[in-house]
C-alpha positions, 0 to 999 in steps of 0.5 A, spaced: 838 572 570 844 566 571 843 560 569 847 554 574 851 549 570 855 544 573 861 542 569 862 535 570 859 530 570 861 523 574 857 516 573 860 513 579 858 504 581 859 500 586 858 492 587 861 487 591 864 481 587 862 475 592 861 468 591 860 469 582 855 474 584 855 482 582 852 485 588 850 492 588 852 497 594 850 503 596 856 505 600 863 503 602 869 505 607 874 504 609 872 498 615 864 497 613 860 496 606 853 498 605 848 493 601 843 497 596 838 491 599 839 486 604 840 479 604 845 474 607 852 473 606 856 468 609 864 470 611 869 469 606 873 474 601 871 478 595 872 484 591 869 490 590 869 493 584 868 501 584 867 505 577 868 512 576 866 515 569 868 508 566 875 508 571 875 502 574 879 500 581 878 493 584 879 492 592 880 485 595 876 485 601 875 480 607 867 479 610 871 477 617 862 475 619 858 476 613 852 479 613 845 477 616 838 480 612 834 485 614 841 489 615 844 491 610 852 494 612 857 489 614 864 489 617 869 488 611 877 487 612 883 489 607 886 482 604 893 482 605 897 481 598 901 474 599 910 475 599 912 471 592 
């Protein structure tokens, strides 16, 4: 009898850096977030911070309308880097 074995292993997290806090998120694309549990969250600008295997990549993101509980995914727009 064969066994199946995968032979990776991936601990991937994702969170959404707004206002000071760690919000964890259950899903990202590329105009829309998902939070793992719903709560509100005004407009403004934030940062998702996703890590895979201990690789870390930062996003900064608009919330052009927030988020009103009991919904949990929100639009998000990419933020612009600033011309020095």
């Amino acid at each position: 009898m064969a066994s199946s074995r995968t032979s990776y292993s991936v601990h991937v997290t994702l969170d959404l850096i707004f206002q000071g806090q760690r919000i964890p998120l259950a899903q990202v694309a590329h105009n829309f977030a998902i939070l793992q549990e719903p709560m509100d969250l005004p407009s403004g600008e934030g940062e998702i911070v996703m890590s895979i295997d201990g690789s870390v990549t930062r996003i900064p993101i608009s919330l052009p309308v927030g988020c009103q509980a009991p919904t949990k995914r929100f639009p998000i727009g990419s933020i612009e880097p600033s011309s020095a």
